[in-house]
DRENDO-1510 file (C-alpha; in Angstrom, 1 decimal, always signed):
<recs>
REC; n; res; u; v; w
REC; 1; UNK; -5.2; +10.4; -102.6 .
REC; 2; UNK; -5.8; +8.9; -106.2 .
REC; 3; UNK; -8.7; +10.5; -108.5 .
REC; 4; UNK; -9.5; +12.8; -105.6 .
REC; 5; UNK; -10.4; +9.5; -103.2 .
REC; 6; UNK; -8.4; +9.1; -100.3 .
REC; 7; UNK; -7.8; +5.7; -98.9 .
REC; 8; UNK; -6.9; +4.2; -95.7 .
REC; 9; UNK; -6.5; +0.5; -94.6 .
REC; 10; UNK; -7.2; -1.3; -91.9 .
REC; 11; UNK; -5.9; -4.1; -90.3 .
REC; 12; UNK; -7.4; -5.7; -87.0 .
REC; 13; UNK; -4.6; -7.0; -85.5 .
REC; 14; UNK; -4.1; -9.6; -81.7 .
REC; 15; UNK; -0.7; -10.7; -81.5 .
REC; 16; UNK; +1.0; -10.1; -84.7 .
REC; 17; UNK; +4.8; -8.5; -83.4 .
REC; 18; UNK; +6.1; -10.9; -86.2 .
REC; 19; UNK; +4.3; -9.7; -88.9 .
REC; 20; UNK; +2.5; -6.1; -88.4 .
REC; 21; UNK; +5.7; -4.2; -89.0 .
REC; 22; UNK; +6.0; -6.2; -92.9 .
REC; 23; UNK; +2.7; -5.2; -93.6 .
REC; 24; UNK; +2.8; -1.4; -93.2 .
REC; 25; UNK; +5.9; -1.5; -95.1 .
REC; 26; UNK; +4.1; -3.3; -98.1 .
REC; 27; UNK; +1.3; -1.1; -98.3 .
REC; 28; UNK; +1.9; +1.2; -101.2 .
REC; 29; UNK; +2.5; +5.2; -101.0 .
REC; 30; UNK; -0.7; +5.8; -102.5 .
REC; 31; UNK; -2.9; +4.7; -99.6 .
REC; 32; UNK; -3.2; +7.9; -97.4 .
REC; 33; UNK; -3.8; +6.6; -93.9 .
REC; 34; UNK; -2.6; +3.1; -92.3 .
REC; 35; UNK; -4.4; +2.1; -89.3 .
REC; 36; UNK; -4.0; -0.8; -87.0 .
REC; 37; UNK; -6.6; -1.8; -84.6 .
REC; 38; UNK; -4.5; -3.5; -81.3 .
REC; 39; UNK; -7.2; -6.0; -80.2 .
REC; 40; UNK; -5.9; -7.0; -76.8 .
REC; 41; UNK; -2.5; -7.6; -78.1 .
REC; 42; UNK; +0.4; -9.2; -75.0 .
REC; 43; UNK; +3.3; -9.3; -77.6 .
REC; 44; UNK; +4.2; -5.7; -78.3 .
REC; 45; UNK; +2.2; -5.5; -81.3 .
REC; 46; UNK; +0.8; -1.8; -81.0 .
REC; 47; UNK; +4.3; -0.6; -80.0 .
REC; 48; UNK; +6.1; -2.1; -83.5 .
REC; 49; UNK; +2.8; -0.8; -85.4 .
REC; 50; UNK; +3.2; +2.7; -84.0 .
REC; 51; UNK; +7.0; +2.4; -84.7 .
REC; 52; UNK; +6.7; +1.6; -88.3 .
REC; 53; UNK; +4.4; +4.2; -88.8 .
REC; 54; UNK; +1.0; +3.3; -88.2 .
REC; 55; UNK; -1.9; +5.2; -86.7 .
REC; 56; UNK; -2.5; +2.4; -83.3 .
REC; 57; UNK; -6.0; +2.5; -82.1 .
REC; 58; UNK; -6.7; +0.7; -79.0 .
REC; 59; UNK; -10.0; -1.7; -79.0 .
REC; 60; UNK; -9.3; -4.3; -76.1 .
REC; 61; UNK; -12.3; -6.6; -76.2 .
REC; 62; UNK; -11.5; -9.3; -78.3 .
REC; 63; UNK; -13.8; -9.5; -81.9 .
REC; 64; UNK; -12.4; -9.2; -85.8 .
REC; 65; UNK; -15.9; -7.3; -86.5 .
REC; 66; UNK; -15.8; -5.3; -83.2 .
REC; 67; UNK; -12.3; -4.0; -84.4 .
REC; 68; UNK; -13.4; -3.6; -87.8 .
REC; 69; UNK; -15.7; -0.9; -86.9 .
REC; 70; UNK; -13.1; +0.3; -84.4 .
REC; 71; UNK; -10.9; +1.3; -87.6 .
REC; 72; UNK; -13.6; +3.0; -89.4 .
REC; 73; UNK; -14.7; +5.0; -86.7 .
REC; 74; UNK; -10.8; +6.3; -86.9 .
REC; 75; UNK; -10.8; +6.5; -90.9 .
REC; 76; UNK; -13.2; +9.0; -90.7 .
REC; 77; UNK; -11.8; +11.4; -93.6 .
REC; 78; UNK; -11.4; +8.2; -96.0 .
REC; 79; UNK; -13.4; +7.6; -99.2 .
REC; 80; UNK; -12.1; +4.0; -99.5 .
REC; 81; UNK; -11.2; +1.3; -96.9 .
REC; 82; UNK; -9.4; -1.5; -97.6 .
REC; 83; UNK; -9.1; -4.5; -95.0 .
REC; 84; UNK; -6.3; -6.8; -94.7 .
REC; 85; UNK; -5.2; -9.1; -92.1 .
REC; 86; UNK; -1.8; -8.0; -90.0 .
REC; 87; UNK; -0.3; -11.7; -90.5 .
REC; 88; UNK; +1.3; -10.9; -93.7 .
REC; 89; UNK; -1.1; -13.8; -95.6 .
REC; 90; UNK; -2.0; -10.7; -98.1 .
REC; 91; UNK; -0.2; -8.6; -99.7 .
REC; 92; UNK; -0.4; -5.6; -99.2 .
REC; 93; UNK; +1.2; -4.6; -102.9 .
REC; 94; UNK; -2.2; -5.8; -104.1 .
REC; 95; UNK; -4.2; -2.6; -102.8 .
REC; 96; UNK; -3.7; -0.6; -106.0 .
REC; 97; UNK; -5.2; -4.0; -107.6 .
REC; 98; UNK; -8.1; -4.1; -104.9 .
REC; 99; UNK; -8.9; -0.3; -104.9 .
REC; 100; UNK; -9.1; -0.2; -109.0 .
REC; 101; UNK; -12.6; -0.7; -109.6 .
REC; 102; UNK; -13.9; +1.6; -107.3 .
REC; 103; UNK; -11.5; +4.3; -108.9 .
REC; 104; UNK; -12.4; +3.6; -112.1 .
REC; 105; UNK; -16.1; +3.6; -110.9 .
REC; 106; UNK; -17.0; +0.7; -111.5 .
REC; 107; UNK; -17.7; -0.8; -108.3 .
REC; 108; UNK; -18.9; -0.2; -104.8 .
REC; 109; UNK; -17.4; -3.4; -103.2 .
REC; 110; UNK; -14.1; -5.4; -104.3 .
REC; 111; UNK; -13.4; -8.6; -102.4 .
REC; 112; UNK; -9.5; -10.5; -102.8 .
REC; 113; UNK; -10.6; -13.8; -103.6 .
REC; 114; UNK; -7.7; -16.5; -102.4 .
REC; 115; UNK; -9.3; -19.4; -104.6 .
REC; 116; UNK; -9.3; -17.6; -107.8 .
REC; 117; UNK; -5.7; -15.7; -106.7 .
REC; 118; UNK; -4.2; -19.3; -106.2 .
REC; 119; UNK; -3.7; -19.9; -102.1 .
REC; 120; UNK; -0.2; -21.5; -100.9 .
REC; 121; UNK; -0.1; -25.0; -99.9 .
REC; 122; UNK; -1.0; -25.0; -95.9 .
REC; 123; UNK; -2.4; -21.3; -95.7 .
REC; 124; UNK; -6.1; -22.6; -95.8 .
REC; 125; UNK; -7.1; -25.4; -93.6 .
REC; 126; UNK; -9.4; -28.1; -94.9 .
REC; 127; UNK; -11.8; -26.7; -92.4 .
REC; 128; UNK; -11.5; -22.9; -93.9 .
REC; 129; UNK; -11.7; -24.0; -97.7 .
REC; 130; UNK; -14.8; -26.3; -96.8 .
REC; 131; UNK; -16.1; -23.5; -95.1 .
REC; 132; UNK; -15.7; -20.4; -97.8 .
REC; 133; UNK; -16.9; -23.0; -100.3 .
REC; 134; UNK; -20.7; -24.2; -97.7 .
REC; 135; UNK; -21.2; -20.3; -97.4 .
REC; 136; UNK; -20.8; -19.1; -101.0 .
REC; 137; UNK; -23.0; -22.0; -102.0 .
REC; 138; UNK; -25.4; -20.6; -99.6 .
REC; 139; UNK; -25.6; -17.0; -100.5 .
REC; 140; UNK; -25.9; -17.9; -104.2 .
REC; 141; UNK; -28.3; -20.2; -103.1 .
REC; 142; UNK; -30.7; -17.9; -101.4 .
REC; 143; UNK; -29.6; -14.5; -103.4 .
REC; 144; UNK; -28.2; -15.7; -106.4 .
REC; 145; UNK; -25.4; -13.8; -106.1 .
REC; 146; UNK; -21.7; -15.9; -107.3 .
REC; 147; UNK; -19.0; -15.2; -104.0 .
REC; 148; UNK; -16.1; -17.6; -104.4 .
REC; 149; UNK; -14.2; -16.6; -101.3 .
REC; 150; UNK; -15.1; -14.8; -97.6 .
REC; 151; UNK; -11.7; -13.8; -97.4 .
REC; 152; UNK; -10.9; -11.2; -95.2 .
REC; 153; UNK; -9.1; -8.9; -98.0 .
REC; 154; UNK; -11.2; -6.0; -99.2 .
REC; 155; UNK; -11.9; -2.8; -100.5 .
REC; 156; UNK; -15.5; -0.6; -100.3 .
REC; 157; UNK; -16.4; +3.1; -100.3 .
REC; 158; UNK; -17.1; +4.5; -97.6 .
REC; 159; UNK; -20.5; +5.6; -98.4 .
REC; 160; UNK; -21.3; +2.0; -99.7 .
REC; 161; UNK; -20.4; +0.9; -96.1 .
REC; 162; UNK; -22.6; +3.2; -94.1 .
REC; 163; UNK; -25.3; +1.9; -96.1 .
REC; 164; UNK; -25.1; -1.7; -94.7 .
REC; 165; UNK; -25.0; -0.2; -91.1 .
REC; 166; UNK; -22.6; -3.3; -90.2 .
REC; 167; UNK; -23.1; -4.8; -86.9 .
REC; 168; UNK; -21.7; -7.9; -86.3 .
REC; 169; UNK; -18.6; -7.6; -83.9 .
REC; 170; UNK; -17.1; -11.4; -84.5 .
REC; 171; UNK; -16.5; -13.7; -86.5 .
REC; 172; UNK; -19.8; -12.8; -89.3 .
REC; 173; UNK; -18.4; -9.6; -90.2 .
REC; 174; UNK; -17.1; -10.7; -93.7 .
REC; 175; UNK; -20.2; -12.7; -94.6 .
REC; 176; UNK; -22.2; -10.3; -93.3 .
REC; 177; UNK; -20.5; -7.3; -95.2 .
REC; 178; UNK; -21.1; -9.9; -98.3 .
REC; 179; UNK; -24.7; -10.4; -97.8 .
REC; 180; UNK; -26.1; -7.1; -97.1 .
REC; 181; UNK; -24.1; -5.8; -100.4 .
REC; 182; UNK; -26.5; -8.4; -102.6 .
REC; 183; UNK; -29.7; -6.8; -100.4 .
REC; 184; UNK; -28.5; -3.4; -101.0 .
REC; 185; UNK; -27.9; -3.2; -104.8 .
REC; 186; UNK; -24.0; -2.5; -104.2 .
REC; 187; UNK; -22.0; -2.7; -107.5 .
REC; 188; UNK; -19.9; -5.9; -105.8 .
REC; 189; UNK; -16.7; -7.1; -107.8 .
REC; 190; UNK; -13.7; -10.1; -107.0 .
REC; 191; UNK; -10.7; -9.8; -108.4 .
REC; 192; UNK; -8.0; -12.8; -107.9 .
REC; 193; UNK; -5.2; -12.5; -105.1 .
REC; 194; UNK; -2.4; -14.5; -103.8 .
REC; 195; UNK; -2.8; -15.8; -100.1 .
REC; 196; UNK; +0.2; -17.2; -98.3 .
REC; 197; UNK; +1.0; -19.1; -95.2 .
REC; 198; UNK; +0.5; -16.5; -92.6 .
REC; 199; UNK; +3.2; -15.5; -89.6 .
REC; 200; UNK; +2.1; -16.5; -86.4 .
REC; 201; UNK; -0.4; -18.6; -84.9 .
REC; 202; UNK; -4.0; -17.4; -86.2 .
REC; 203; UNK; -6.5; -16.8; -83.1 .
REC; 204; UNK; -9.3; -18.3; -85.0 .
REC; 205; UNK; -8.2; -21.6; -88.0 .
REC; 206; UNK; -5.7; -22.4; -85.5 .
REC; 207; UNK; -7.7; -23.9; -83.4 .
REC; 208; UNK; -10.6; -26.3; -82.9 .
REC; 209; UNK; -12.4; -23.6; -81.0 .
REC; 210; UNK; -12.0; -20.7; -83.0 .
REC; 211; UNK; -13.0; -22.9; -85.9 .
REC; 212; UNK; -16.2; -24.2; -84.7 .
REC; 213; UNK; -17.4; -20.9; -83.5 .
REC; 214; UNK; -16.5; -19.2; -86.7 .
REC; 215; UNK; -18.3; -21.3; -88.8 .
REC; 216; UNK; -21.1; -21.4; -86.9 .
REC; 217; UNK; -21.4; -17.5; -86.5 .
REC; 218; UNK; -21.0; -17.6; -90.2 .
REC; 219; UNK; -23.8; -20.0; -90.9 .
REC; 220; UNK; -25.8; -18.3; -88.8 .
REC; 221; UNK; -25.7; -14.5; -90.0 .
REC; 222; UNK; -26.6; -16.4; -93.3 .
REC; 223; UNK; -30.0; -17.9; -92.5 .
REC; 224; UNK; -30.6; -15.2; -90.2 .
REC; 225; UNK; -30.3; -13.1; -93.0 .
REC; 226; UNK; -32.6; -14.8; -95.1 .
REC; 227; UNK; -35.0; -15.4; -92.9 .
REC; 228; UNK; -35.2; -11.7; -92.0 .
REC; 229; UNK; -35.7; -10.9; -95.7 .
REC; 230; UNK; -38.2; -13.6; -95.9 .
REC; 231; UNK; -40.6; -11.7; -93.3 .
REC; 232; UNK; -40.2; -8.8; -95.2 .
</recs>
């Protein structure tokens, strides 16, 4: 607990054995509560998690968003949730970085941006960076709020999050986290992190698939949104 906030992370994770055990040993004493979300895992995943000291919560329908709100229905005591991924692309030893705003009170939302933290060569595919870059242009565009990354990397108050009543269970749950903080006044900052080539074989940029269905869900939680506020 830090300032009399207590903080838990979560990290949605589908076949990760390689990685998940690195990444709750990176994440630093002062987060209170580590949780990992087993998403339908084959590999062992939930096993190593539980072993290196994670609380393992079982959601077994596939969906990043649908685990997402798996986590936070476990978090319940937290004041602060960080995301991170459980391929060991963020680090972890960035929380305290992440969580520092909302601490100091000075925001509601903090999101890890990989463009301005400098991303290693091959972690982004040309299809992800041109892909962050269509759907910040869009949501400046229509809101005129300035995003320079989706990435999945992020901190919010807990109280800031029941306020967006967050929905999506896919692949829009970052953009749509983004989006509905501009249409609810939320105090949003970006701070810059590093992003590295993940361990593993992501579920989603790794393939044609997963790409294409991403960036459509993304696109269309974006003009849904607007439209919605348009009829308003």
């Amino acid at each position: 607990m830090t300032n009399g906030l207590s903080i838990a992370t979560i990290t949605p994770a589908r076949d990760e054995a390689g990685a998940i055990a690195k990444v709750i040993a990176a994440v630093p004493e002062q987060v209170d509560q580590i949780i990992v979300v087993d998403n339908g895992s084959h590999d062992g995943t939930a096993e190593l998690a539980a072993k290196a000291g994670a609380t393992v919560i079982a959601e077994p329908i596939p969906g990043y968003g649908r685990a997402c709100l798996a986590g936070i229905a476990a978090a319940a005591s937290a004041d602060i949730l960080v995301f991170l991924d459980g391929d060991l692309a963020d680090d972890p030893a960035k929380i305290p970085d992440l969580v520092a705003p909302i601490l100091a009170g000075e925001a509601d939302l903090v999101i890890g941006s990989r463009p301005l933290g400098g991303a290693e060569p091959g972690s982004l595919t040309p299809a992800q960076r041109f892909g962050n870059w269509l759907a910040c242009r869009l949501i400046r565009a229509f809101w005129g709020r300035r995003y320079t990354d989706l990435g999945p990397f992020r901190a919010i108050r807990r109280d800031a999050l029941e306020r967006l009543e967050m929905a999506d269970l896919d692949f829009g749950w970052t953009v749509e986290m983004q989006v509905k903080a501009v249409l609810y006044n939320l105090r949003i900052a970006e701070i810059p992190v590093p992003y590295r080539v993940r361990i593993g074989h992501s579920k989603i940029s790794g393939t044609i698939k997963g790409t294409v269905l991403a960036g459509t869900k993304i696109l269309w939680v974006i003009f849904r949104s607007a439209v919605l506020e348009k009829r308003r």
